[in-house]
N, C-alpha and C positions, 0 to 999 in steps of 0.2 A: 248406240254401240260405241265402246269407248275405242280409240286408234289403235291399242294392245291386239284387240280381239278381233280387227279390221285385218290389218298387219297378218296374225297368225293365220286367217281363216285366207286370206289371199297367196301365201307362202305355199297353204296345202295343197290349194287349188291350181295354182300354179307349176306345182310339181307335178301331180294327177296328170295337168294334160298336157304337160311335154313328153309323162312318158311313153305318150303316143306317135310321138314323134320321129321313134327308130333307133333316138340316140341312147348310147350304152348308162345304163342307171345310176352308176356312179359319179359320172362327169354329168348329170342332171341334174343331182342331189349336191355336190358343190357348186355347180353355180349359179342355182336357184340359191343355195344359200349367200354366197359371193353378192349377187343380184339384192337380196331386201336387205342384207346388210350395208352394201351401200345405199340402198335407199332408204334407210332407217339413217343413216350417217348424214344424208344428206338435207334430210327434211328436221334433222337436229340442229343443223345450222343454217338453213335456211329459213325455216320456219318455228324454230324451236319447239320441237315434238318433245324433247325431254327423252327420246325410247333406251336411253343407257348406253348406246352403240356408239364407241370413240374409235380413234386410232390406235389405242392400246388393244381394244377388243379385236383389231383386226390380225394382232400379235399372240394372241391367245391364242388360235386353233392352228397356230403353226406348234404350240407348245403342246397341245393337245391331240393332233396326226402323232408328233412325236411320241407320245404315250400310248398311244393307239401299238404303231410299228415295234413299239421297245418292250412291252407285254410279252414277258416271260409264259401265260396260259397260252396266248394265241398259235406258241409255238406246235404245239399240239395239233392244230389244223394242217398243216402241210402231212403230218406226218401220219397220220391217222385216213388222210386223202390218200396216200402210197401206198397203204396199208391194203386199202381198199380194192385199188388199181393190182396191185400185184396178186392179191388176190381172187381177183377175178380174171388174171390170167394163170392161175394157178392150177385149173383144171378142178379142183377139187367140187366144184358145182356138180359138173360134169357126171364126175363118180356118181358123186350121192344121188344125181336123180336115178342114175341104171342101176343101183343098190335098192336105193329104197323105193324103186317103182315093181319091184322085185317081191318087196316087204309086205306091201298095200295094194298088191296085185290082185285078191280078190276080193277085194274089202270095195262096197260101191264107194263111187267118188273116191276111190283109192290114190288116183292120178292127181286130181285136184288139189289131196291131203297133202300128199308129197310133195306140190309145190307149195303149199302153205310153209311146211315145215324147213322144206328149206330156206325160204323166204325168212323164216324169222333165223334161221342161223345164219343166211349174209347180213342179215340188220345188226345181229351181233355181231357181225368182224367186218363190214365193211363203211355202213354207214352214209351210204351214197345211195339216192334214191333214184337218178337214172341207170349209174349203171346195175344197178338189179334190177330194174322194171328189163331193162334190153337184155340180159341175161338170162333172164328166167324167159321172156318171150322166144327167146332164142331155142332153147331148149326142152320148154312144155311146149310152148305153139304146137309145132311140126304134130309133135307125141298124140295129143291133144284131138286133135283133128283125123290123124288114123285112127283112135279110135272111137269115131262121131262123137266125139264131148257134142255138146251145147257150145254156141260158137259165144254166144253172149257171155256163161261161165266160165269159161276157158277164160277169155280176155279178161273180165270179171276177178277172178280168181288171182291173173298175174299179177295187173294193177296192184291191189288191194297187198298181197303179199309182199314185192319190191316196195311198195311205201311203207313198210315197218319200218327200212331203216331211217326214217326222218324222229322217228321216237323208241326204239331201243336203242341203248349205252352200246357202243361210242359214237352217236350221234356226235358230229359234226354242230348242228342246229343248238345241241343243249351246250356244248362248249359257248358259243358265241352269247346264247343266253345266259348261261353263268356269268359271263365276263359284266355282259350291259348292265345287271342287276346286282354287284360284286356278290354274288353265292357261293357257294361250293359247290366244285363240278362234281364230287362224288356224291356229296347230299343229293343234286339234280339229277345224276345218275343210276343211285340207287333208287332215286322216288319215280323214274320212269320205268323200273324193272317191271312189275307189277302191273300196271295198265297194256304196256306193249304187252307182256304174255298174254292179258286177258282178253285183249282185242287178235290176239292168233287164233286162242281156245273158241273166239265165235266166233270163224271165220269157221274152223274145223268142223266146228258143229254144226253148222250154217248147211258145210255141204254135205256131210254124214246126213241132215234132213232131207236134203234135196235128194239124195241119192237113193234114198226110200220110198219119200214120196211120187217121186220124178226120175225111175227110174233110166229113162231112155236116154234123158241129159246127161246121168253119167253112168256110160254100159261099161261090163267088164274086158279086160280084151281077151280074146281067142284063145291067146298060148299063156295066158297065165298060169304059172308054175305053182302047184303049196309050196306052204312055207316050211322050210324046214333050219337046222342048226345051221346047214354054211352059209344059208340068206342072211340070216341073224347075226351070224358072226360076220360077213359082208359086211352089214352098214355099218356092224361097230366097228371095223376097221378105217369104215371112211369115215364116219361121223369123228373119230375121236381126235384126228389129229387138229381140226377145225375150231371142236368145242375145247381141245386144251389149248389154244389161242386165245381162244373167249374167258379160260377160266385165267391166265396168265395174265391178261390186259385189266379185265374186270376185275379179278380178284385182287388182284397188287393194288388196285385204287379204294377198293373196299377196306380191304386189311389194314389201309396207313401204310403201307412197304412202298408206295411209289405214288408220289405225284398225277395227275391223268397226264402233263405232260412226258413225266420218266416214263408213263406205261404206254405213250404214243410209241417211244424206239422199242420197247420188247415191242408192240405188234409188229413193226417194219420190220423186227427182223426176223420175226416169228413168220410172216408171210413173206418174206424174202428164203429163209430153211423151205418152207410148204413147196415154193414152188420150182426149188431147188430137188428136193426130192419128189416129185410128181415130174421131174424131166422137163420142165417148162420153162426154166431158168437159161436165157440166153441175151445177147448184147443186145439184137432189136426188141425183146419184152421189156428187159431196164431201160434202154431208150423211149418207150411208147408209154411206160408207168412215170417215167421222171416228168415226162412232154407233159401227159395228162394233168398230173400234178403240179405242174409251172401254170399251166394255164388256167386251172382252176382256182388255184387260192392267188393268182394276178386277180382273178376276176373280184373273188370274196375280198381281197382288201381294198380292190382300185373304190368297192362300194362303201367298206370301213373309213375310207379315208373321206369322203364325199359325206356320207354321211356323220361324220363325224362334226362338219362346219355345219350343215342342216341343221344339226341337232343343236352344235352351240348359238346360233345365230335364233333357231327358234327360243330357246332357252333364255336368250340374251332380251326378247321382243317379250318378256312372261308368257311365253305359251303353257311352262311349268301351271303356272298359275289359272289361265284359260281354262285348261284341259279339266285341271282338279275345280274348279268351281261348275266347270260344267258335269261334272258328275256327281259330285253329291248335292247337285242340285236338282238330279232325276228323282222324281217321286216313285221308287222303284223297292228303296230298302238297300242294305249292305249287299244280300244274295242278286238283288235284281240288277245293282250296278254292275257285280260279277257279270252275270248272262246277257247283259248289254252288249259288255266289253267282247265276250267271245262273238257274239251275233257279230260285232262291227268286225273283230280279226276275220271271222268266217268270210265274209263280203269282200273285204279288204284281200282276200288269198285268190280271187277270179281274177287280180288285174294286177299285185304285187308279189313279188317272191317271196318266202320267206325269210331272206337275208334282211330286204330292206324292213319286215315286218317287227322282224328279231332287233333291228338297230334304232329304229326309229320309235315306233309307237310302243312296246314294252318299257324300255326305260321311262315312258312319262305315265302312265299308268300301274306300273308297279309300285311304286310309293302312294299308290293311290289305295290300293287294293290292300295293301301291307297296313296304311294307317283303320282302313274297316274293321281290323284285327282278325284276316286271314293270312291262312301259313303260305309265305310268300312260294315256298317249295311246290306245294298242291294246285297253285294258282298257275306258275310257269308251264307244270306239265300238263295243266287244262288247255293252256294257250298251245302247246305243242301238239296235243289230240287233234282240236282245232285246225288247227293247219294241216298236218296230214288228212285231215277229213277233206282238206281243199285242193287237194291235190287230185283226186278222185274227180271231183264235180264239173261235168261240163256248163259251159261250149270250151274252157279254160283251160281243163286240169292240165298238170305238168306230165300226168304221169298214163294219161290217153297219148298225148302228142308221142313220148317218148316207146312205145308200145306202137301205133300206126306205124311208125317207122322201119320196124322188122315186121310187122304183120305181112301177111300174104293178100291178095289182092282180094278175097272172097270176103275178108275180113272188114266192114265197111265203118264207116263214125257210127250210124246206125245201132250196129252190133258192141261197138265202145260204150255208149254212152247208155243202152239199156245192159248191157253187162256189169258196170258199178254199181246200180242203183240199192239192189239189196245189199251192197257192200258199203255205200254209205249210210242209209239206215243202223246197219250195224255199228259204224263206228258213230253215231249218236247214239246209240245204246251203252255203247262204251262209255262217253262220254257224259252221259246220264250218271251211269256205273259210278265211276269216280265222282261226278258232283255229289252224291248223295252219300258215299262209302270215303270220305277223303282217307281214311286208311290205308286204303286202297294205294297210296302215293305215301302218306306221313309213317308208316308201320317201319317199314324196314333200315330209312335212315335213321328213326330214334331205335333200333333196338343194335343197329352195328357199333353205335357210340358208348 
């Protein structure tokens, strides 16, 4: 094995299990990178390894953080983060489930549906896949449970629907992947519209079966009202001022009329009006939305930035090189390299974020994938399905933990982790869906151009 492939294969492993360690991921990833690159420096002149690593290169990823923090797209993360936060203290969740619980009051699994639906309109304006899992838990749980749901589908149902937002626009996640792969965030944007809907519709349908065949799991409630014209007119009162947020943000980036990052300030400030008029607008809500938002994209960059020397220092040792002869070296085919790749992000999502997934291992495998002569577009948002399917999956997932947390005490791991289970089956269905139909993803950004 030649010292290149020694080198990388020690770098990975090294990082893997420190980050068992407790310490924070980003100061792990620079100085695990810090670490072989001196040691790459020093067995250069000691022992003349030849690995490329000078005292210039230790000058480079100060030049390269720099590029990182001075990235005109990245701007868009803070803002988009606000976005989020303030609109989830905006009340408008709120409304919509006592409207549209209203809607789908006699409809089996009516409750269920209605957090589906909403789920996929926070994915659409907010974008943050904890605070909608503890949102929506917050306010179907309780409902839920008066009226005897199924304890498994109920939790089931929430998970599955707060993680839309890791892959409906404006993802957060697709922003950073655009960046690492230099794409277009509206290409990447547009090409997740499509899969995230389609992964709602089987969710909807999923419980519309259950609620037929498995009546008892989801009963109707007692005082459900019909439906009549001021239900109707109800939710479109709530529903509209939300999805003209979504059409404002998404649409300007569609159009060419804005930037994703111009269209981050209209949502800030479109969720700043929201929650202004919903009466929620006060000094401790902008105080508590600004905190959140300080502290969250501190986290996302203090990882940007660590990872950033990782990456160059791998780069620097030909991991580039590694990587790519170790895959089209799998006797697998162009497709099978693909399904490798997601099987390894799949595995890879039980014990890493998706930040550092998104930072590290795509940018070395996407020139990989891209030279096969697939649509680098179709591919990302494979990798995106992927991950949010791992957010689901225990003993792990991001999005059980974040759900125990408001759950009530009757509500056990037990009940967690046999509640996702047809929920992930479905999103490999999904994700079947798009590997076979890439249309499905490539349709809509070739027909907006």
């Amino acid at each position: 094995m030649e010292l290149e492939t020694i080198l990388v294969i020690a770098m990975f492993t090294t990082f893997i299990a420190l980050l068992f360690s407790g310490f924070p991921v980003g100061f792990v990833l620079g100085a695990v990178g810090v670490l072989f690159a001196t040691i790459a420096y020093t067995g250069d002149i000691l022992y003349e390894w030849e690995t490329g690593i000078d005292v210039a290169f230790f000058s480079l990823s100060v030049d390269r953080i720099y590029g990182v923090m001075s990235n005109w797209i990245l701007v868009a993360l803070p803002m988009f983060i606000f976005m989020g936060m303030m609109l989830d203290q905006s009340g408008i969740a709120e409304k919509l489930m006592l409207s549209m619980q209203k809607l789908f009051g006699r409809v089996k699994g009516g409750l269920a549906i209605t957090v589906t639906l909403i789920g996929i309109i926070l994915a659409a304006s907010t974008g943050i896949i904890g605070a909608s899992v503890v949102l929506l838990g917050l306010l179907a749980l309780p409902a839920m449970m008066k009226q005897n749901y199924s304890k498994e589908l109920g939790v089931g149902v929430i998970c599955a629907a707060g993680c839309l937002g890791i892959l409906i626009p404006p993802s957060i996640m697709l922003v950073i992947m655009a960046d690492q792969l230099a794409m277009s965030v509206g290409d990447l944007f547009m090409g997740a519209v499509l899969p995230g809907l389609l992964l709602g519709g089987l969710y909807v349908a999923y419980i519309f079966l259950v609620g037929l065949v498995r009546p008892k799991a989801t009963p109707l409630s007692q005082d459900a009202a019909p439906v009549d014209w001021n239900v109707i007119w109800d939710v479109a009162k709530t529903a509209l001022p939300p999805l003209l947020l979504i059409f404002m943000v998404l649409g300007s980036i569609f159009a060419g009329i804005a930037t994703p990052t111009e269209a981050s300030g209209i949502g800030v400030f479109g969720a700043t009006i929201l929650a202004w008029w919903n009466k929620k607008l006060n000094l401790e809500v902008l105080r508590g939305a600004l905190y959140s938002t300080t502290k969250t994209t501190s986290f996302i960059f203090m990882i940007f930035i660590g990872a950033t020397v990782f990456s160059l220092v791998l780069r620097g040792l030909g991991g580039d090189d590694v990587i790519e002869d170790f895959l089209t070296g799998l006797p697998f085919g162009p497709a099978g390299v693909v399904a490798f790749i997601l099987v390894v992000v799949f595995l890879l999502g039980f014990f890493l974020d998706w930040i550092e997934i998104s930072l590290i291992i795509l940018p070395l495998v996407g020139p990989v994938v891209e030279d096969l002569g697939f649509n680098l577009v179709w591919f990302t948002v494979m990798v995106a399905v992927t991950l949010q399917t791992s957010f689901l999956t225990p003993p792990v997932g991001f999005a059980l933990f974040y759900l125990k947390g408001v759950c009530p005490p009757s509500i056990t791991i037990r009940h967690l982790y046999w509640g996702v289970v047809p929920f992930i089956i479905i999103q490999l269905i999904g994700l079947s869906l798009v590997a076979i139909f890439p249309e499905l993803v490539t349709w809509l950004p070739s027909v907006a151009y």
